[in-house]
SELUM-884811 format. One line per field, with one value per residue (C-alpha): residue number from 0; x, y, z. Coordinates in steps of 0.2 Angstrom, whole numbers, plus 5000, padded with zeros to 4 digits. Example, Ala and Ser with C-alpha at 12.3 -4.5 7.8 and 13.67 -1.06 7.14 Angstrom:
REM SELUM-884811
pos <- [0	1]
c1 <- [5062	5068]
c2 <- [4978	4995]
c3 <- [5039	5036]
***
This chain:
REM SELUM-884811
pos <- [0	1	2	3	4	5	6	7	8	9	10	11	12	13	14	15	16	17	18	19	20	21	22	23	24	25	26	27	28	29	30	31	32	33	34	35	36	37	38	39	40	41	42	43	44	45	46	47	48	49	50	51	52	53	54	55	56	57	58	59	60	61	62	63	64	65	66	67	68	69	70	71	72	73	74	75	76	77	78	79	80	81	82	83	84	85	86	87	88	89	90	91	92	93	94	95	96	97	98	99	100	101	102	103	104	105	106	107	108	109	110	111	112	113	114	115	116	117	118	119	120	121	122	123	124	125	126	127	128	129	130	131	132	133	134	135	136	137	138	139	140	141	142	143	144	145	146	147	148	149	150	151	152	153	154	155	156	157	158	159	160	161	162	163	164	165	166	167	168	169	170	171	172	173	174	175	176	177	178	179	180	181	182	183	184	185	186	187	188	189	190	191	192	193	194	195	196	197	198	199	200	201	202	203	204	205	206	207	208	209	210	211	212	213	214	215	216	217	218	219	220	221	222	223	224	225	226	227	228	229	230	231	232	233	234	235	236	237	238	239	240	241	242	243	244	245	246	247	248	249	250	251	252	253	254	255	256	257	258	259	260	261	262	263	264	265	266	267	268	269	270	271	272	273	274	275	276	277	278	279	280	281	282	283	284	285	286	287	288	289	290	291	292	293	294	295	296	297	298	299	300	301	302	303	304	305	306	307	308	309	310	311	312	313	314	315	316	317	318	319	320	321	322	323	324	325	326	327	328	329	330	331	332	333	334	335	336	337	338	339	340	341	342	343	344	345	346	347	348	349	350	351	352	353	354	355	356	357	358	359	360	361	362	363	364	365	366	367	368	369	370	371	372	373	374	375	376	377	378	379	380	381	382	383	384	385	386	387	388	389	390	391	392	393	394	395	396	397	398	399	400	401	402	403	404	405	406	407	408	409	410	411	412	413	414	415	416	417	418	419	420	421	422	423	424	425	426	427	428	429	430	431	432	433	434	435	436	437	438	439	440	441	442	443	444	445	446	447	448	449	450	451	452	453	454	455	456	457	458	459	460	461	462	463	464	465	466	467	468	469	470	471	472	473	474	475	476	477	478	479	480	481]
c1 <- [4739	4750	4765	4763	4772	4786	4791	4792	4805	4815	4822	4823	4834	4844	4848	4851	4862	4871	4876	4880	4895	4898	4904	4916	4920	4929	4934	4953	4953	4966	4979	4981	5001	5011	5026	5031	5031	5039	5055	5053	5054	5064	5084	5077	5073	5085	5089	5096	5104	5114	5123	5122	5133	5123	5127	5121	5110	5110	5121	5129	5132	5150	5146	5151	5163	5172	5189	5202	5190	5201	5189	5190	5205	5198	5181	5191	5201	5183	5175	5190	5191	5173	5167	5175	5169	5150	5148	5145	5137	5133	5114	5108	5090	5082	5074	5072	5074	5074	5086	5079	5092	5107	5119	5114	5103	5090	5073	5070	5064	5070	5069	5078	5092	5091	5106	5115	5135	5136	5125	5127	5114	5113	5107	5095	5111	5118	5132	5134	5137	5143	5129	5129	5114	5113	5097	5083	5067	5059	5043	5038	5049	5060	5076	5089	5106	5121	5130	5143	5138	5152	5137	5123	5111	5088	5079	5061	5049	5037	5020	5005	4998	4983	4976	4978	4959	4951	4952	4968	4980	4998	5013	5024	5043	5056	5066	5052	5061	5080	5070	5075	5066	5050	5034	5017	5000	4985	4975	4972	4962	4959	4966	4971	4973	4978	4989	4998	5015	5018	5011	5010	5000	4990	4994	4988	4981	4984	4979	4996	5008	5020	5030	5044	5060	5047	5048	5059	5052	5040	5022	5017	5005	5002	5010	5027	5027	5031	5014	5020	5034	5032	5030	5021	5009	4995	4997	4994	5004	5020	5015	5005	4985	4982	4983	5000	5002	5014	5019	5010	5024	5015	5021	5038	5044	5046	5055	5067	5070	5075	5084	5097	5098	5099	5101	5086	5069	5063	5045	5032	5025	5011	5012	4994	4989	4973	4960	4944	4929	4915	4894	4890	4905	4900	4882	4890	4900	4883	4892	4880	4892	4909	4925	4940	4955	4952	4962	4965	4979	4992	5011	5019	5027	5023	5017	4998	5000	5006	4996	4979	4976	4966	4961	4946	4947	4941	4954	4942	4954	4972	4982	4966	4965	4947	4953	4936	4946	4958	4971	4975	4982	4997	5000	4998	5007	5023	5020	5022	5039	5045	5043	5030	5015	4997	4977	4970	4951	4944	4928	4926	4910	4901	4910	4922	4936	4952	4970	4987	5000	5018	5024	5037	5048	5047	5062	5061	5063	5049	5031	5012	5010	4997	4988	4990	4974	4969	4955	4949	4943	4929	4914	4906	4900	4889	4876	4875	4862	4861	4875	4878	4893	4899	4911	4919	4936	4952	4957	4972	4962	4956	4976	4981	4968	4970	4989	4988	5001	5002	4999	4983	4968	4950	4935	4937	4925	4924	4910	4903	4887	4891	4876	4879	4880	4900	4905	4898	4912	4926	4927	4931	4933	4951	4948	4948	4937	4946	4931	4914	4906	4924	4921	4934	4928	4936	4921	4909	4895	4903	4900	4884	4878	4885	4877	4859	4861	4864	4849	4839	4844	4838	4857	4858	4877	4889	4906	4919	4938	4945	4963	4968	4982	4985	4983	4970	4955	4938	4923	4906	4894	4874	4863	4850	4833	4819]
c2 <- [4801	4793	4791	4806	4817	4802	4804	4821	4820	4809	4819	4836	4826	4818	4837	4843	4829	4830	4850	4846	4832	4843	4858	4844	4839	4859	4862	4860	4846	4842	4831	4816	4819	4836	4823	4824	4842	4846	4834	4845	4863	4861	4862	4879	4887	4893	4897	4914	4919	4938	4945	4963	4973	4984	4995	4990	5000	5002	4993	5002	5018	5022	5027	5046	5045	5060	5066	5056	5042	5024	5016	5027	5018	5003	5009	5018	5001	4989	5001	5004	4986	4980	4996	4989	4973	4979	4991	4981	4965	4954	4951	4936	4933	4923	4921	4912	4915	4906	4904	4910	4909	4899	4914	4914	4926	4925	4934	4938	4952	4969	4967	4950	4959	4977	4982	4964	4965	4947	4937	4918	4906	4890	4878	4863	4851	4860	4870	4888	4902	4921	4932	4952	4962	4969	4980	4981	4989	4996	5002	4984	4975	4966	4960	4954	4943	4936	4920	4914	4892	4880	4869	4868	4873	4872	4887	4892	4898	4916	4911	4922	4929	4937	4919	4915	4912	4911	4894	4888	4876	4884	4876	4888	4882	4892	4892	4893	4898	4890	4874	4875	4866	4867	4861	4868	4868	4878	4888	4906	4914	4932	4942	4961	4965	4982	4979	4996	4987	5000	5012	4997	4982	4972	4957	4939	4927	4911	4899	4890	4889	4903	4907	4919	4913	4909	4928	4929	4912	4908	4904	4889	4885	4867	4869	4874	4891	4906	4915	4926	4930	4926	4942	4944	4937	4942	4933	4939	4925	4925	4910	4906	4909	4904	4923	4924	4936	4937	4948	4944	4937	4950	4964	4955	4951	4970	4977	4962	4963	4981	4979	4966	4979	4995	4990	5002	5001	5017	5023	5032	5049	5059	5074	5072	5071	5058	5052	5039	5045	5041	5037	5056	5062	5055	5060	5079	5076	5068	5053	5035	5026	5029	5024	5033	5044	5062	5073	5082	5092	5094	5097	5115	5111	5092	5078	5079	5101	5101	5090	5100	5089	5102	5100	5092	5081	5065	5053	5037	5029	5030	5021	5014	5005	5006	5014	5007	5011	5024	5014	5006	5024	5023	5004	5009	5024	5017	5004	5015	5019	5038	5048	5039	5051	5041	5044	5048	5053	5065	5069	5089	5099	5084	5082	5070	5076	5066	5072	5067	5066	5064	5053	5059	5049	5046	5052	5049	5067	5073	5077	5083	5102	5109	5124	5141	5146	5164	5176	5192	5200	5211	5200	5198	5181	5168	5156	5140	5131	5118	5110	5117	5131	5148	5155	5169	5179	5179	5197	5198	5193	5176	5174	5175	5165	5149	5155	5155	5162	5180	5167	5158	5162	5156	5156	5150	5138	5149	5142	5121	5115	5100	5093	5098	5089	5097	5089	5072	5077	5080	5098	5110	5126	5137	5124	5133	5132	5133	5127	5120	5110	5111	5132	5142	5151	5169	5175	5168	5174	5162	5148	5153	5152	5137	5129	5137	5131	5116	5118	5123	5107	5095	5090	5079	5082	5096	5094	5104	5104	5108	5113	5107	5107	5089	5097	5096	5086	5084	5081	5077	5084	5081	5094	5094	5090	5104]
c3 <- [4933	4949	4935	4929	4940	4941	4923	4924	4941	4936	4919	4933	4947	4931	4924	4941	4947	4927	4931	4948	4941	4927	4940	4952	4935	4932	4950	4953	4964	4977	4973	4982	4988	4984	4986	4969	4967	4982	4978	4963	4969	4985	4978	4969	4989	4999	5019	5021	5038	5041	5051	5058	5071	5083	5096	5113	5123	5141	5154	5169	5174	5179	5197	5204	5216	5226	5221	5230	5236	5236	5224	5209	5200	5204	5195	5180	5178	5177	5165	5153	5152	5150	5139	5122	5125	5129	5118	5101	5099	5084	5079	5066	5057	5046	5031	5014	4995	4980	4965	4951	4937	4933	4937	4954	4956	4970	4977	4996	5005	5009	5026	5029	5023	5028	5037	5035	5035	5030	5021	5020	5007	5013	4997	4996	4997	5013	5003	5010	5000	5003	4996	4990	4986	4971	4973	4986	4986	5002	4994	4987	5002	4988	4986	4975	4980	4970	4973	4964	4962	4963	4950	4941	4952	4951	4947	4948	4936	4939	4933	4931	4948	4941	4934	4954	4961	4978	4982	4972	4979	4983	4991	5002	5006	5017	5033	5046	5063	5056	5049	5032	5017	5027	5014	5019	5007	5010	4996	4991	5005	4994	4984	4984	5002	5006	5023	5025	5024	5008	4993	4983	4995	4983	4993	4989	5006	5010	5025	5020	5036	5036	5050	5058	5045	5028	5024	5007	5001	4986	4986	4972	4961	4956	4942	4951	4946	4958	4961	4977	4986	5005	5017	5029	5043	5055	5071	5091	5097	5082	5074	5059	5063	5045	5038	5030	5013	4997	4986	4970	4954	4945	4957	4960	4941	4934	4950	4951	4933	4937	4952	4943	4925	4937	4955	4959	4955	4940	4943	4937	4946	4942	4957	4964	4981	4979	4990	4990	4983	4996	4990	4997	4984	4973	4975	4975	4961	4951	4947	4947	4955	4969	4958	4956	4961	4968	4965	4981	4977	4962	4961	4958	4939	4941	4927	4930	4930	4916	4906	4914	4926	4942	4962	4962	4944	4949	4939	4932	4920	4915	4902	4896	4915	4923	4939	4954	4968	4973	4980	4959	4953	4963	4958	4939	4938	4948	4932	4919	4910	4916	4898	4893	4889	4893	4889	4906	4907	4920	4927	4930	4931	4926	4910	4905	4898	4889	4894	4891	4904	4901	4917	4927	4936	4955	4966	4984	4989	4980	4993	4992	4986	4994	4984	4992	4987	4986	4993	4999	5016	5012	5015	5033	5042	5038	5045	5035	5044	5031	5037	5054	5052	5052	5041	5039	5029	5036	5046	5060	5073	5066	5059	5079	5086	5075	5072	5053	5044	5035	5018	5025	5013	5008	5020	5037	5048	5064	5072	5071	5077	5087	5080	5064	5048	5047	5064	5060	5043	5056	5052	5067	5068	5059	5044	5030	5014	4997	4985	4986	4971	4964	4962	4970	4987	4994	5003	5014	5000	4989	5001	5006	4985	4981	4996	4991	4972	4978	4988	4973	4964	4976	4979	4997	5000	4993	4990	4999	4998	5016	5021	5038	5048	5039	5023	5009	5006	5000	5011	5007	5016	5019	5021	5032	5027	5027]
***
């Protein structure tokens, strides 16, 4: 009996200790010098410096002097000779790069050369080079250079950023604050960071040193390959805090690939104004979980119009790509080829629906359309105590007091309960009302039913679609508990 319960631990701390060894075994350990692969990867980064001609601001007034006064020539005769001198002055930066094939092609960022008038590339063996761009790319912050080597020069390799996990070892090398062929190692801190730096953010994290000058530069993998490109820090103080971000090689690849066959970057456009689907949405729009795109608003005579895509479709997938969040759409259309027509599927009225959508292609000037909507004016006011507001049609005097325009239609908010389920929303009084559970809405009747049939179906929020003087969007809100 005593060795009982000693024949039977043993074999449990032996399993346990086995699995244990078995994990270390599989985990990417550290290696004992990055020596080796730094000598390897350092001639294939590059220091980047520009320079710019500003005009400079402020300096001295010339001073107001009465006609005739003895000083005036005197003044006239300073300023004339000191104005040229003072009124332009040179301004440098710096950055990093890195070569990327043997005709001399190399990767930075957009802003390390934004507005430059002279670029100069200063190699791993000291040579200096005269640089031109040959396309840049301010949505993704990327840049492309030319150089014409005197050599044979190194050149790096774009690995695969999504095989990038939490916890990998990267090297980071780059020009930190004019010290160039800096080596710093850290690991990958997160993935996917949204960083409103651009339309596009999908940012990888690392702890890995980077500082003011390392912007431009590549972000390793052990195996040597480029994983990210450099961009961006978080720091109070200016230097690294251990939060420094890259561009994925995923990200980077296909836009650098266009900016050296097209010197500008072709993009996908679908003409919807979108917007995150919240819990209390989705509980409105009878979905079983919160995913997706919503589709706010659609463009007059755009892609997504024409391939029957409507104001309050909530977008799940599209090309085949499981959309979770809102913020993927833009990332996958800007992807896809303009011409190319693509499966998208839609949830409407508690259906799914499958479309096709021929893309479009992005152009810069092109903005949000907001519907106009349409209504009537012969309905009176109405209470809904539900969610704490009063609506009511649009006539003169309402158009004066919230100064809408002769065009403005729906139901307006004319009255909010500052306790009210629709303040806790943000929604004031002169909103207006375009739909609620995706139905169209011209009379505060309409609103008042809608909100009763949701009532009647035990529904705890109710989706509304709200035009503001920010535009359109869709609110969710809970209705109060009998």
């Amino acid at each position: 009996m005593v060795n009982k319960p000693r024949l039977l631990y043993i074999p449990v701390i032996y399993i346990l200790l086995l699995s244990v060894f078995s994990s270390l075994a599989k985990a990417k350990a550290a290696p004992e010098s990055f020596s080796g692969l730094a000598k390897e990867l350092l001639p294939t980064v590059v220091n980047i410096s520009t320079t710019q001609t500003v005009e400079r601001q402020g300096g001295f007034d010339r001073p107001q002097l009465p006609p005739g006064s003895p000083f005036e020539e005197f003044f006239k005769e300073f300023f004339d000779r000191n104005q040229q001198n003072n009124k332009q002055r040179k301004a440098t930066s710096l950055g990093s790069g890195f070569i990327i094939n043997q005709t001399g092609h190399i990767v930075t960022n957009n802003h390390v050369i934004e507005g430059a008038d002279e670029i100069t590339v200063t190699l791993h063996d000291d040579s200096r080079l005269e640089a031109k761009v040959v396309g840049r790319d301010p949505k993704t912050d990327l840049a492309v250079l030319k150089v014409e080597p005197k050599s044979k020069i190194a050149r790096t390799r774009f690995g695969d950023s999504d095989e990038a996990e939490v916890g990998d070892w990267v090297l980071a090398i780059g020009n930190p604050f004019g010290l160039g062929g800096s080596v710093t190692a850290g690991i990958i801190s997160a993935r996917g960071r949204d960083i409103n730096a651009g339309p596009y953010d999908d940012f990888l994290q690392t702890d890995a040193s980077i500082n003011k000058g390392n912007s431009g530069g590549p972000l390793f993998n052990l195996r040597g390959q480029v994983i990210g490109v450099n961009t961006a820090i978080f720091s109070p103080s200016g230097g690294s805090i251990g939060l420094g971000f890259a561009i994925p090689a995923n990200v980077v690849a296909p836009v650098i690939e266009q900016l050296i066959k097209f010197g500008q970057v072709r993009r996908g456009w679908l003409g919807v104004h979108i917007q995150t689907v919240t819990k209390e949405m989705a509980e409105a729009l009878d979905l079983d979980e919160a995913r997706g795109a919503l589709v706010a608003s659609v463009a007059e005579n755009g892609p997504a119009m024409k391939g029957g895509i409507k104001a309050g479709d909530l977008i799940l997938t599209f090309d085949q790509k499981r959309l979770n969040e809102m913020r993927e759409l833009p990332r996958i259309v800007a992807k896809t080829e303009p011409g190319r027509t693509v499966k998208v599927r839609v949830w409407r009225k508690g259906k799914k629906l499958n479309l096709n959508i021929k893309v479009g292609e992005l152009k810069e000037e092109r903005g949000q359309i907001a519907d106009k909507g349409s209504g009537k004016e012969e309905d009176v006011a109405k209470v809904i105590k539900a969610l704490g507001l009063t609506v009511s049609t649009i006539n003169d005097a309402l158009r004066k007091r919230y100064k809408l325009d002769g065009k403005a239609s729906g139901v307006l908010v004319t009255e909010i309960d500052p306790d009210g389920p629709a303040a806790e929303k943000g929604i004031n009084a002169g909103d207006r009302i375009i739909q609620v559970s995706q139905e169209d809405v011209t009379t505060p009747g309409d609103v008042a039913k809608l909100v009763k049939e949701a009532e009647g179906k035990s529904q705890k929020s109710v989706l509304f679609r709200i035009e503001t003087r920010s535009g359109l969007r869709f609110v969710a809100i809970r209705m109060r508990q009998k």
